[in-house]
C-alpha positions as CSV (number, residue, x, y, z in Angstrom):
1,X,-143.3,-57.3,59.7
2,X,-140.8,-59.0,56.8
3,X,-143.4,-60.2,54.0
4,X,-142.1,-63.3,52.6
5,X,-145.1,-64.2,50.6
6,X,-143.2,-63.3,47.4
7,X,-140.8,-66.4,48.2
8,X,-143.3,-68.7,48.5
9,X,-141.9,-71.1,46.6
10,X,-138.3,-71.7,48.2
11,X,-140.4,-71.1,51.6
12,X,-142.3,-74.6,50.4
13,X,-138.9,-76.3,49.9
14,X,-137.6,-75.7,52.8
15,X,-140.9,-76.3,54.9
16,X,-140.9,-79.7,52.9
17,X,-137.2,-80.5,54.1
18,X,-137.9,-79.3,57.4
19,X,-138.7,-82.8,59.6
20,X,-139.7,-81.2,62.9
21,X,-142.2,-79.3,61.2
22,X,-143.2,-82.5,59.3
23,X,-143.5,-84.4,62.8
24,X,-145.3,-80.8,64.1
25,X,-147.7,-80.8,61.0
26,X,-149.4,-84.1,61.6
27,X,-151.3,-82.9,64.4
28,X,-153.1,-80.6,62.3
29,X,-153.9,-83.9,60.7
30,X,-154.7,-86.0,63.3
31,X,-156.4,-83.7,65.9
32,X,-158.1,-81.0,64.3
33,X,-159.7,-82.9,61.1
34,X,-161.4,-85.8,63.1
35,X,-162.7,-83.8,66.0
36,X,-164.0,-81.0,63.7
37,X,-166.1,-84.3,62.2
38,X,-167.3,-85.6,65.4
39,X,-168.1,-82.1,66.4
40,X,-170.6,-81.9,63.1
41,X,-171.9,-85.2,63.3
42,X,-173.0,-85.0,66.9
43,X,-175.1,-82.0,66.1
44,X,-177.7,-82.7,63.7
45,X,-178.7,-79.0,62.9
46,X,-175.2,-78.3,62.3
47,X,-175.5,-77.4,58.5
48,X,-178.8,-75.7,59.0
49,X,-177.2,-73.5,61.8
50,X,-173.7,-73.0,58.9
51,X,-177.0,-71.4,56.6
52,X,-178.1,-69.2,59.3
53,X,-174.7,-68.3,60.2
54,X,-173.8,-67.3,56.6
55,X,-177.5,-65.4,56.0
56,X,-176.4,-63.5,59.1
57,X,-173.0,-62.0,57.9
58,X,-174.5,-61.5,54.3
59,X,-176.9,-58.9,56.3
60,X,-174.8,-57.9,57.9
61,X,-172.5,-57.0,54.7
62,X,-175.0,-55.3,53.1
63,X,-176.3,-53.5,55.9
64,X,-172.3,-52.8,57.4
65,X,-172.9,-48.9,57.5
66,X,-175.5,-49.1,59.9
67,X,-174.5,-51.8,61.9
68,X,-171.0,-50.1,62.8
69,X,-173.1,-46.9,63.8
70,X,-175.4,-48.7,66.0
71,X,-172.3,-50.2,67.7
72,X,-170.3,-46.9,67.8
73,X,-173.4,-44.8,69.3
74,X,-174.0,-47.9,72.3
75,X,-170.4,-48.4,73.0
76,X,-170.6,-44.2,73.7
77,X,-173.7,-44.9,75.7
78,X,-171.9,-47.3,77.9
79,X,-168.9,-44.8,78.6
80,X,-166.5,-46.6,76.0
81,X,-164.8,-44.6,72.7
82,X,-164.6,-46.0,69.4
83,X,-161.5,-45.0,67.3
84,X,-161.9,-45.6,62.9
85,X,-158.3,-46.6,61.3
86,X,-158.5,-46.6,57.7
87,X,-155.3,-48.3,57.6
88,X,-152.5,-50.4,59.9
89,X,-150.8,-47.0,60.1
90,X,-154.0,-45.0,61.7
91,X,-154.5,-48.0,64.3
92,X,-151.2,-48.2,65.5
93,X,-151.4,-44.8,65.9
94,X,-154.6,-45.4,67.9
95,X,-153.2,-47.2,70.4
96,X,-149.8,-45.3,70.7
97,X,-152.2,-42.0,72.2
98,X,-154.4,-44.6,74.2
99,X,-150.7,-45.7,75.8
100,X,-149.3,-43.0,76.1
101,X,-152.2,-40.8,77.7
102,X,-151.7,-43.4,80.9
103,X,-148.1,-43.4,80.6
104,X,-148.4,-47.1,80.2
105,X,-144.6,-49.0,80.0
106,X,-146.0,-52.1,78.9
107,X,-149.3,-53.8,77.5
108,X,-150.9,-57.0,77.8
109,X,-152.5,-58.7,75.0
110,X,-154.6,-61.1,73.9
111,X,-154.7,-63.4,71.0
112,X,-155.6,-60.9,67.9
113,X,-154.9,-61.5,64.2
114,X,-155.6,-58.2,63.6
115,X,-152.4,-57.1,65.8
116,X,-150.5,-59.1,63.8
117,X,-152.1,-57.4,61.0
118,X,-151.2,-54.0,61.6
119,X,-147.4,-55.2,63.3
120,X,-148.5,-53.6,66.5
121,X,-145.9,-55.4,69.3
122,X,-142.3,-54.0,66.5
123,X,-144.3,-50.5,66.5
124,X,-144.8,-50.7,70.5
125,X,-141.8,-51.9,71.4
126,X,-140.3,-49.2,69.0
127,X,-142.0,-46.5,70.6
128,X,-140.9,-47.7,74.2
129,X,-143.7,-50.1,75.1
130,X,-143.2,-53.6,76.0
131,X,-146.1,-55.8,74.8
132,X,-146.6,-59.2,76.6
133,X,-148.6,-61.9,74.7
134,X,-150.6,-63.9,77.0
135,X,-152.0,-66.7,75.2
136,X,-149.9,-69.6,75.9
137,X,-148.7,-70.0,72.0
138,X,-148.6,-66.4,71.0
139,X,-146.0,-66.0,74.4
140,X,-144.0,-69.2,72.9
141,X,-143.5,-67.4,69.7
142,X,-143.1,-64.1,71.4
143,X,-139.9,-65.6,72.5
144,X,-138.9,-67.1,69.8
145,X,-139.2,-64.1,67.6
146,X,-141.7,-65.6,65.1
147,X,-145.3,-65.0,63.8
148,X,-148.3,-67.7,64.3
149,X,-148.4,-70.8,62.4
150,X,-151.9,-70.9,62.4
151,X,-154.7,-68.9,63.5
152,X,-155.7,-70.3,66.4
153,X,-152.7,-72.7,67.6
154,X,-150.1,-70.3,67.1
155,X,-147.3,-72.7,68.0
156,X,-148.5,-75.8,66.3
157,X,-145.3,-75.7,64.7
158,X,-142.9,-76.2,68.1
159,X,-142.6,-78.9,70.3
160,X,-142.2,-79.2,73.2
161,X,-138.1,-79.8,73.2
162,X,-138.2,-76.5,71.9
163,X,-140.3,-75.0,74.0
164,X,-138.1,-76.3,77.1
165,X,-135.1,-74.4,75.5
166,X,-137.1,-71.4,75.3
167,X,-137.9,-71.5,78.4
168,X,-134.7,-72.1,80.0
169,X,-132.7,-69.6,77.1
170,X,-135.6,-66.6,78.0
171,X,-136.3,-67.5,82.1
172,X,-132.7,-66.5,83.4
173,X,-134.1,-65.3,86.5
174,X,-135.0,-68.8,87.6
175,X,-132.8,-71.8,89.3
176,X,-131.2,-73.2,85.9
177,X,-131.7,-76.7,87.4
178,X,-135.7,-76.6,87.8
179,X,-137.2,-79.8,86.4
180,X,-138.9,-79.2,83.0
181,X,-139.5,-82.6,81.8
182,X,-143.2,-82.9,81.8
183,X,-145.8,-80.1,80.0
184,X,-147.2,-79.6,83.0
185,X,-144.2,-77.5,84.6
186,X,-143.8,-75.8,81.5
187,X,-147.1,-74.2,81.8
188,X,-147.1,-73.7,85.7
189,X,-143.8,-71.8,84.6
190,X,-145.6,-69.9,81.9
191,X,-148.7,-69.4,84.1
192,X,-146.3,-67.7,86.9
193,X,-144.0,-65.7,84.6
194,X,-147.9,-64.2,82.9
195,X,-149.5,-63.7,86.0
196,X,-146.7,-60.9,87.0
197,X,-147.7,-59.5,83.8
198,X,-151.5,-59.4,84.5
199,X,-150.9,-57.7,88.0
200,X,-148.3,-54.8,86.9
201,X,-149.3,-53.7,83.2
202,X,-151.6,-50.5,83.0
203,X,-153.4,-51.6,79.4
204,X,-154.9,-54.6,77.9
205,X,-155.3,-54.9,74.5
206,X,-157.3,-57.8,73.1
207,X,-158.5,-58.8,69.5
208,X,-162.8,-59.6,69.2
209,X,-164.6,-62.6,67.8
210,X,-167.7,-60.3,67.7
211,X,-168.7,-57.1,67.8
212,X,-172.5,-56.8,68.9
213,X,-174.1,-53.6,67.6
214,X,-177.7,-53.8,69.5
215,X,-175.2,-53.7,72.8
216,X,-171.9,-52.1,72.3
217,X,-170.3,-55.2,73.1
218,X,-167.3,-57.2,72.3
219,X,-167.3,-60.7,72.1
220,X,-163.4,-63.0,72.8
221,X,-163.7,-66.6,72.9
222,X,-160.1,-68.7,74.8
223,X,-159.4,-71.7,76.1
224,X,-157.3,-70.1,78.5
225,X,-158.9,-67.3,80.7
226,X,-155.9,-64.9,79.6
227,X,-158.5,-62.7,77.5
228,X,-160.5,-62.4,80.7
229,X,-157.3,-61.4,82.6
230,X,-156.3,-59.2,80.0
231,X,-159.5,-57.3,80.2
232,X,-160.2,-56.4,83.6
233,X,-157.0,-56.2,85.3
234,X,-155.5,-53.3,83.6
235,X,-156.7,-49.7,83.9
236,X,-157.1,-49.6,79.8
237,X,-159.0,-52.1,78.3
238,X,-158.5,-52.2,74.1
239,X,-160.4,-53.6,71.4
240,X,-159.0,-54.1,67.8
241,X,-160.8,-55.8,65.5
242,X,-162.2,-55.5,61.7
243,X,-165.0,-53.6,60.3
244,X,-166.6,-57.3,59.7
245,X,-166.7,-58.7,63.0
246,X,-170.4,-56.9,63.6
247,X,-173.3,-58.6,64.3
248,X,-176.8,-57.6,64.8
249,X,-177.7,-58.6,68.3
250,X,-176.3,-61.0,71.0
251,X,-179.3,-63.9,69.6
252,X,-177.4,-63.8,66.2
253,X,-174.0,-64.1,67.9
254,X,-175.0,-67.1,70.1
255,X,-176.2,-68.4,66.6
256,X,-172.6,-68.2,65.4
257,X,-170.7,-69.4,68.3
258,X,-172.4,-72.6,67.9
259,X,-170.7,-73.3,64.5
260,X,-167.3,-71.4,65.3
261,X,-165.8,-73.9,68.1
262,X,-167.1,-76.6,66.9
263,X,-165.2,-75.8,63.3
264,X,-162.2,-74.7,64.9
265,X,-161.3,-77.5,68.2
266,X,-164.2,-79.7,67.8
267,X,-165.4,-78.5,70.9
268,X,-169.0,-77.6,71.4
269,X,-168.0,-74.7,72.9
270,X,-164.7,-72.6,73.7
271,X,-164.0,-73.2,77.7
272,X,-164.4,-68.8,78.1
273,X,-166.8,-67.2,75.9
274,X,-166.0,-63.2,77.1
275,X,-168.3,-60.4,76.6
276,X,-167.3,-56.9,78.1
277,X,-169.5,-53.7,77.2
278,X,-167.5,-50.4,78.4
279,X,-165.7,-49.6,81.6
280,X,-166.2,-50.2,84.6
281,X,-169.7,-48.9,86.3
282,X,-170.1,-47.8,90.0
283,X,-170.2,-50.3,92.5
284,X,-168.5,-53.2,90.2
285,X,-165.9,-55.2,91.7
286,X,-163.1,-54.9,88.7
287,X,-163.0,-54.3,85.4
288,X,-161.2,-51.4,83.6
289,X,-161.5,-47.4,84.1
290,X,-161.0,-46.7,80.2
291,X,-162.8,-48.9,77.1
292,X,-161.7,-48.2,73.8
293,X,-162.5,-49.8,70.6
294,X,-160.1,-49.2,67.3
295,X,-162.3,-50.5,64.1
296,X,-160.0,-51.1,61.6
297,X,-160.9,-51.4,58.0
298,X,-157.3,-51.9,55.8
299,X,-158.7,-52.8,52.6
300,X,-161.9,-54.5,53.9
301,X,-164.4,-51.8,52.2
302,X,-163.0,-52.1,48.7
303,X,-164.4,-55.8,49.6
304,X,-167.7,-55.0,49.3
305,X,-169.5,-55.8,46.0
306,X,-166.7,-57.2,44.8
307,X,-166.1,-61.1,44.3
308,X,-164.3,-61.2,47.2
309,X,-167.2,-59.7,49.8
310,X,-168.1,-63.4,51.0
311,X,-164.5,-63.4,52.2
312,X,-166.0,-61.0,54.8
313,X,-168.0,-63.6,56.7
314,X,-164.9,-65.5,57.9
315,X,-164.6,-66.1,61.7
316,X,-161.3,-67.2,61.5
317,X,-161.8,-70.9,62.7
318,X,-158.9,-72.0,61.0
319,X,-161.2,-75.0,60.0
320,X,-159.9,-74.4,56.0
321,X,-156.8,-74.7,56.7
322,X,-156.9,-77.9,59.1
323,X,-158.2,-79.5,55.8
324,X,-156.3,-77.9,53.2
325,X,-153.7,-80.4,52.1
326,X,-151.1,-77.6,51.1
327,X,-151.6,-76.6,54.8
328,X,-150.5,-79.8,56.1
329,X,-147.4,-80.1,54.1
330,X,-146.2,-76.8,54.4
331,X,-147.4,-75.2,57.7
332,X,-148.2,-71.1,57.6
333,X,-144.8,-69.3,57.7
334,X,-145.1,-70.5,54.2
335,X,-147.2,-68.8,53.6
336,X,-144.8,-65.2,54.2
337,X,-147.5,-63.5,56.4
338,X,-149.6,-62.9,58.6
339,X,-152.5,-65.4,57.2
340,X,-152.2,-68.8,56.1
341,X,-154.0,-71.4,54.2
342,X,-156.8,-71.1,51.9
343,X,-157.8,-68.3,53.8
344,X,-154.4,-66.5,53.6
345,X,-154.3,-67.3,49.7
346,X,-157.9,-65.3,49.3
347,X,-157.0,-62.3,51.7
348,X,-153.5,-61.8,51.6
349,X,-153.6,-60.2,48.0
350,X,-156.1,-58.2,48.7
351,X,-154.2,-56.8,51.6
352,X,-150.6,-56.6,50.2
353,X,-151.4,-56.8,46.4
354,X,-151.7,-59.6,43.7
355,X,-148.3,-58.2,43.3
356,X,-146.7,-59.5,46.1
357,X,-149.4,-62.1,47.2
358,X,-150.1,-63.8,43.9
359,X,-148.3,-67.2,44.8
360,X,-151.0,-67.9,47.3
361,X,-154.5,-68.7,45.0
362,X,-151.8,-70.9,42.8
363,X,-151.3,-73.1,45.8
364,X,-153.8,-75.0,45.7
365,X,-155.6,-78.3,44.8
366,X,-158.8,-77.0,44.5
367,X,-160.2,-80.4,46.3
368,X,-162.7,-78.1,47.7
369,X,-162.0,-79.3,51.4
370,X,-161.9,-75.4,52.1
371,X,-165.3,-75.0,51.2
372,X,-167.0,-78.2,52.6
373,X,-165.9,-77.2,56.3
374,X,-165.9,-73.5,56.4
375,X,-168.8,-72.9,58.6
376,X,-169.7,-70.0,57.1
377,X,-170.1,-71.7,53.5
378,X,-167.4,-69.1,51.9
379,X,-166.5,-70.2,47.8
380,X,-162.7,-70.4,48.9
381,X,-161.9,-72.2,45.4
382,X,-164.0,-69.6,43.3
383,X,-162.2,-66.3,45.1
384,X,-158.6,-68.3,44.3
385,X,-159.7,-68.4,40.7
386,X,-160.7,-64.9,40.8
387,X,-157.2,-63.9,41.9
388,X,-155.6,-66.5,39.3
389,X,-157.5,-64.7,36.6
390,X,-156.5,-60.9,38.2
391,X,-152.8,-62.2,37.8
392,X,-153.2,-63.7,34.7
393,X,-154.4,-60.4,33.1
394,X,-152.5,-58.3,34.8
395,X,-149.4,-60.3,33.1
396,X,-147.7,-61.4,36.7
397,X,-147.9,-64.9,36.0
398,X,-144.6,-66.6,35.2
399,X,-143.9,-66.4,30.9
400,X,-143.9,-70.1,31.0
401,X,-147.4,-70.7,32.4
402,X,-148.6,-68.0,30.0
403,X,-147.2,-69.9,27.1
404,X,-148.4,-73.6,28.0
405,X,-152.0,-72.1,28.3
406,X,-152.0,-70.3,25.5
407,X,-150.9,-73.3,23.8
408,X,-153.6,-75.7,25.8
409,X,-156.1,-72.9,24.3
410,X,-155.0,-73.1,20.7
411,X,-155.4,-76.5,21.1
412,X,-158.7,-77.1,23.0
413,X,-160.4,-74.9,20.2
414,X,-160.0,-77.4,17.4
415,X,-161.7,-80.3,18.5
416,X,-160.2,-83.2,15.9
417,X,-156.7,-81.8,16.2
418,X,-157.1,-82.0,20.2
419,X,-158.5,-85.5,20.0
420,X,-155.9,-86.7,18.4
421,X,-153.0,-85.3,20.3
422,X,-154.9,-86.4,23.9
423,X,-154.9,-89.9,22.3
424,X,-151.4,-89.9,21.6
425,X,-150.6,-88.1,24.9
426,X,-152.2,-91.3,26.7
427,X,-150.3,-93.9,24.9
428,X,-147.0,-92.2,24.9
429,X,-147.7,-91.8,29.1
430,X,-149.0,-96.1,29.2
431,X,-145.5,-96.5,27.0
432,X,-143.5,-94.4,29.6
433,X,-145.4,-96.6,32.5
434,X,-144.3,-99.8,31.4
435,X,-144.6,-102.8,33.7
436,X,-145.0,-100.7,37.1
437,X,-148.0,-98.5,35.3
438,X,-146.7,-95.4,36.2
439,X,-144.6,-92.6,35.7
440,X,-142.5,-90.1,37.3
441,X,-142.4,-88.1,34.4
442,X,-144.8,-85.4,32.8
443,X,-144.1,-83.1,29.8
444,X,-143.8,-79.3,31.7
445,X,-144.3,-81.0,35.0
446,X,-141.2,-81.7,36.5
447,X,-141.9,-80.1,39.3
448,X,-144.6,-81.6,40.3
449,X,-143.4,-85.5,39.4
450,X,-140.0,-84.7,41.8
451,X,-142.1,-85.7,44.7
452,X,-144.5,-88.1,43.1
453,X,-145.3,-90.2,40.2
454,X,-148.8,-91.0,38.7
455,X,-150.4,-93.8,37.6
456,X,-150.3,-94.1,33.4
457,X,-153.3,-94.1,31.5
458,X,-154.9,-97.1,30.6
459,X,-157.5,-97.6,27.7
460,X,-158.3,-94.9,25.6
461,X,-159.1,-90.7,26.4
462,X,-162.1,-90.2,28.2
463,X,-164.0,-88.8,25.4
464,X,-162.8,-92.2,23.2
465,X,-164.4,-94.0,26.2
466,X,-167.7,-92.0,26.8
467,X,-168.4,-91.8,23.3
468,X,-167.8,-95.6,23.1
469,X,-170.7,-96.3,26.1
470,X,-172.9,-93.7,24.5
471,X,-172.6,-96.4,21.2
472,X,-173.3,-98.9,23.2
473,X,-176.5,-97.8,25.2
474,X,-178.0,-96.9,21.9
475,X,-177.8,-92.8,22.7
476,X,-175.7,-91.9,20.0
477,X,-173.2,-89.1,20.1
478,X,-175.4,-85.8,19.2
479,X,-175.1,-83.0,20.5
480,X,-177.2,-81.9,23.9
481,X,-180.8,-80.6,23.2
């Protein structure tokens, strides 16, 4: 997969310029921000559940070794196999054998982040496997030759114009004439087109919202039924997931699932919640003859006791970027990879190096939006600092940037010199303002003040002003005891 994360910047202007996406982007906005509140308010142990949630995966965290041995030995016990990747490479590789072993031509799959992680559907198709993506959005931008949007509304960026042409472009083997007007036809057309898929392919390869150690189990959660599909028709059913998608027992993941849809649709729950524990046993109905589980770890360990472990609790909601205000402006193949939004911008570093990934912690407001949803209470804002800082010392930052801080740090450590210069920053600005009280134009900001202008100060700096009320409440201006 093409990483584009170190264009981040001409990415943004052309996302910006980009008015379908704009149109696209405001039902990120309008859908997923209000019911995600409505969701929350409805339950009234909703922030004592986010507190249980997160004390479960910091357990879990410091506890991870055990955990994924517990799973490994029940997932044995139940006639399943667990494969460890260190890396993408090693988990591809994984699955190529699994394939391969059933002379499998093609593979279903479920919605996974982690397959998108590790590239796996260029590396299958390379190797002579055709992977079909059953989720409704992931198939969309299957076809289109693109990588999700978002997390869990892969195609939030396409409408449904686009979709038709897609359709029509991709479906050659239907009457060119067939009425596609309405969203219902285009799903009844994607539902047939899949279920072909579901009947004929030999392995089914899914991603895992949980991995349950007491029980060997993993955990999908869809709107769709396609995980379910994905899972028991083929003759191979396989897992790949992350080293931090382990819980304890199926109590503490009924505990998280009542924060996770709720955070990421504002649903109380997802319409399938999927939990499949090996192959299939004598006298079941369905289900597969083969379970296998690739854990993949790809950076993940050198997490732990770091200050980016509490990264490790996210579920992958997508709730930080809903409300992320970069997000909304910009979409996620901004972003260049495979994870977007303040999430992206905290993990993508990590996983491709502040090297290549360092553009991501700098875009941001730090509103703190990201941390007042996440369900899982992660410090999104404090991780992005941590990364600013790695750049910053590592001397990736751009010369410029460098310079005005050092200069804003000169500065800031002589107080009577700084006090003067803020007070003639502020009336220079209120001069600049004139009549309209505001400006479109900031020293070293240009960037910024090309798609907006501010309003000018008025009155004096704030230390001018809080000194002033201090006088005048009789509490003086000493320092604090």
């Amino acid at each position: 997969m093409e990483i584009t994360t170190p264009q981040f910047k001409q990415n943004v202007t052309g996302a910006l310029a980009d008015r379908q996406l704009q149109r696209a982007l405001s039902h990120v906005r309008g859908n997923f921000v209000g019911k995600r509140a409505a969701a929350a308010a409805a339950l009234p142990e909703f922030e004592a559940l986010r507190d249980e949630a997160r004390n479960i995966k910091n357990h879990v965290l410091e506890n991870l070794d055990i955990y994924l041995e517990t799973f490994e030995k029940n997932v044995t016990r139940q006639g399943g196999k667990v494969h460890w990747a260190a890396t993408a490479s090693e988990a591809r590789g994984h699955i190529l054998d699994i394939c391969r072993k059933v002379g499998a031509r093609s593979a279903t799959k479920g919605k996974s982040m982690i397959s998108e992680e590790i590239g796996l559907n260029a590396f299958l198709e390379e190797s002579g496997i055709r992977p079909v993506e059953t989720d409704l959005g992931e198939y969309i931008i299957q076809l289109r030759g693109e990588r999700p949007s978002h997390i869990i509304a892969p195609a939030v960026h396409v409408n449904a114009d686009q979709v038709r042409e897609d359709f029509r472009r991709v479906h050659t083997h239907l009457p060119p004439e067939r009425p596609l007007e309405e969203p219902e036809s285009l799903l009844a057309e994607a539902r047939a087109i899949l279920r072909d898929q579901f009947l004929s392919s030999d392995v089914g390869i899914t991603g895992a919202n949980f991995l349950v150690a007491e029980t060997g189990t993993s955990v999908i959660v869809t709107n769709e039924g396609n995980g379910d599909l994905t899972q028991i028709l083929p003759r191979v059913h396989i897992v790949i997931a992350s080293l931090e998608k382990i819980v304890p027992t199926l109590e503490d993941m009924s505990q998280i699932l009542r924060v996770l849809a709720r955070s990421a649709t504002g649903q109380e729950m997802s319409v399938y919640t999927t939990l499949s524990s090996g192959p299939k046993r004598k006298g079941d109905p369905d289900g597969p003859d083969e379970f296998h589980v690739v854990l993949l770890d790809n950076g993940r360990s050198d997490m732990i006791g770091t200050e980016f472990q509490d990264m490790l609790r996210c579920i992958r909601c997508g709730a930080c970027m809903n409300h992320c205000p970069v997000y909304q402006a910009v979409g996620g193949h901004a972003y260049g990879w495979v994870y977007p939004g303040p999430m992206g911008s905290v993990l993508t570093p990590q996983f491709i190096g502040v090297e290549k990934g360092g553009n991501l912690p700098n875009a941001s407001t730090f509103c703190g939006r990201c941390e007042e949803v996440c369900p899982m209470r992660i410090p999104l804002p404090k991780m992005m600092r941590h990364w600013r800082e790695k750049e910053f010392e590592r001397h990736l930052s751009p010369p410029a940037h460098r310079r005005n801080l050092k200069a804003w740090a000169w500065l800031a450590k002589r107080p009577g010199l700084y006090r003067l210069f803020t007070r003639l920053a502020a009336r220079g600005l209120w001069v600049l303002g004139g009549a309209k009280r505001r400006t479109g134009f900031l020293p070293m900001a240009g960037a910024w003040t090309r798609h907006r202008d501010m309003p000018t100060p008025e009155g004096g700096t704030f230390l001018a002003q809080w000194k002033a009320g201090r006088h005048r409440t009789g509490q003086g201006t000493g320092g604090a005891s």
